[in-house]
C-alpha atoms as one frame of an Amber mdcrd trajectory, in Angstrom:
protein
 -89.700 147.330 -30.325 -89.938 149.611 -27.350 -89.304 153.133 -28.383 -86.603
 155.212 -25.151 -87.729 158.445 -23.625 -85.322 161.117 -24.412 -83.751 162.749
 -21.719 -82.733 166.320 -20.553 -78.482 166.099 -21.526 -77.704 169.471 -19.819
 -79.324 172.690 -17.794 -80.247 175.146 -20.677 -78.686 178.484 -19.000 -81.914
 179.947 -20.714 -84.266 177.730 -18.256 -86.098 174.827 -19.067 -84.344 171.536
 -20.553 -81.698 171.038 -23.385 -81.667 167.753 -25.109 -79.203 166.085 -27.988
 -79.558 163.196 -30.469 -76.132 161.938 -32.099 -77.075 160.499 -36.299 -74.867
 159.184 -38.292 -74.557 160.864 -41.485 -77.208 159.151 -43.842 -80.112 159.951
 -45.567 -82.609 158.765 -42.927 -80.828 161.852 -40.914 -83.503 164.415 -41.427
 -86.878 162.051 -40.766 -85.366 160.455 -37.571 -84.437 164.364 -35.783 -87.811
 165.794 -37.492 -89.066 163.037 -35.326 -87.445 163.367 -32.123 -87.745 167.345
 -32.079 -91.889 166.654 -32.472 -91.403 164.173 -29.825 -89.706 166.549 -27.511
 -91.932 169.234 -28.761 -95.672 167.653 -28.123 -94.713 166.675 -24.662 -93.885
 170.471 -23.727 -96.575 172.156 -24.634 -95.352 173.757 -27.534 -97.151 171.756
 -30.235 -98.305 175.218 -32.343 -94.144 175.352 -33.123 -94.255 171.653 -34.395
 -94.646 172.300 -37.901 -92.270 175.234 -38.183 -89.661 173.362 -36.293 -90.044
 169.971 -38.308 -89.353 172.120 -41.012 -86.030 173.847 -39.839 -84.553 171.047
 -38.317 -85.157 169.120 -41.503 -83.675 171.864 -43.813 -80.631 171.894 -41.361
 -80.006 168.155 -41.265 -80.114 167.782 -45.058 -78.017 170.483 -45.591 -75.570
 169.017 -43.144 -75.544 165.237 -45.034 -75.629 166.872 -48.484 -72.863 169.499
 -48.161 -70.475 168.164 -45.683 -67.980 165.099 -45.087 -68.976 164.954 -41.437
 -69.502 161.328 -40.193 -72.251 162.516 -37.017 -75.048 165.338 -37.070 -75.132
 166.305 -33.534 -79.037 167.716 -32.690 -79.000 170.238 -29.540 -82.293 170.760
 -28.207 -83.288 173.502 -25.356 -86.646 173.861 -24.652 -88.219 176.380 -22.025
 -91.556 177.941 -21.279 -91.321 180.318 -24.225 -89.002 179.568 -26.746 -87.008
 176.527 -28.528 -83.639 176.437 -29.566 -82.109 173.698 -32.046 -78.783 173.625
 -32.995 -77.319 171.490 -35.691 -73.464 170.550 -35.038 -71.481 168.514 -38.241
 -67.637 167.795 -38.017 -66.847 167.649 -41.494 -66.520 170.807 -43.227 -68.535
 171.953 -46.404 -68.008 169.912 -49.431 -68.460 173.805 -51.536 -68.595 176.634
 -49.425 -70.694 178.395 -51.811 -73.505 175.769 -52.445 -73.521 175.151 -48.638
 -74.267 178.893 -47.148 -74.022 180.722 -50.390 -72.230 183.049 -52.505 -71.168
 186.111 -51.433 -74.085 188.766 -51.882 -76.720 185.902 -52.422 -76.486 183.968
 -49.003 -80.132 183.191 -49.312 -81.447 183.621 -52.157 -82.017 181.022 -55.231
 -83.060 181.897 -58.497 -86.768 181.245 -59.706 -85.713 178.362 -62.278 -83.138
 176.983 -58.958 -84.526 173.626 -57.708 -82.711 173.688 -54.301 -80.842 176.632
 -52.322 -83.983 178.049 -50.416 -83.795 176.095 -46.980 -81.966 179.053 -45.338
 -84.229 181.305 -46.556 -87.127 178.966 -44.920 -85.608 179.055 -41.451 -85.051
 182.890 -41.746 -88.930 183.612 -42.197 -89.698 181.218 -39.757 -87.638 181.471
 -36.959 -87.429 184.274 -34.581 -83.707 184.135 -34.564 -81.002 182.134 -36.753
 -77.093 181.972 -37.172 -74.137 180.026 -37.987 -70.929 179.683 -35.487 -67.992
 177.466 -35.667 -66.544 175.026 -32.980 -64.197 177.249 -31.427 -60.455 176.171
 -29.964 -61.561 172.454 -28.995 -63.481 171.913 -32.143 -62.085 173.937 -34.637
 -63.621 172.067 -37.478 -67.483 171.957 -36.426 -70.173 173.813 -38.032 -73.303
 174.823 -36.178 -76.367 175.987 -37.400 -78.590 177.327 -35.201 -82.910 178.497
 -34.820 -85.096 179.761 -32.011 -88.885 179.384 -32.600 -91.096 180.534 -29.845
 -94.433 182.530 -28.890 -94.795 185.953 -30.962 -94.732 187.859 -27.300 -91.254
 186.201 -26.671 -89.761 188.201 -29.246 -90.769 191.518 -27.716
């Protein structure tokens, strides 16, 4: 089995390269984009964000195939010198608004005895920025979560 190169999908207006990977919505989800963002990641030179990234994009991706009815999880990738940007796109809506982002006044927080319910809290500490948007006019019903990971000094 010979494995495809990804390749750059559109110019990130940031600089650099953007990238996406279309999944169906399954539980093999999260391994196969933790697995093309360290792809993507060891080839351009930002190996030190592997970890932290795997970690995001695998929070992100679960949360998508647990909490919505979408039928694809749409990976964005942008990549430049300093930072990288992953957005997480699902067309399906949550299942329960509250168990997906939270309820109102504990959007990240889970209880000590709570088994589950911390993965936004994980991308928060990590990343250097985070949000949520919707689809907008043409997609009205997409979710996208959103991180940027990138150099300490890019922050400043």
């Amino acid at each position: 089995m010979t494995t495809a190169a990804p390749t750059p999908a559109l110019i990130n207006p940031l600089g650099g390269e953007a990238y996406r990977l279309t999944l169906p919505n399954t539980a093999t989800a999260p391994r196969i984009a933790r697995d093309f963002l360290t792809s993507l990641l060891g080839v351009s030179r930002h190996s030190k964000l592997i970890d932290d990234a795997r970690l995001c994009v695998t929070e992100l991706v679960t949360n998508a195939h647990c909490h919505t009815r979408t039928p694809q999880i749409r990976v964005h990738v942008a990549v430049n010198r300093k930072r990288v940007t992953v957005a997480v796109t699902d067309d399906g809506g949550p299942i329960d608004v509250d168990k997906a982002f939270g309820t109102p006044g504990t959007a990240l927080g889970a209880g000590p005895e709570q088994e589950s319910g911390r993965g936004l809290a994980l991308v928060e500490s990590l990343a250097l920025a985070w949000g949520t948007g919707r689809g907008g006019g043409q997609y009205p019903g997409r979710t996208v979560v959103w991180f940027t990971l990138g150099r300490p000094e890019a922050a400043a």
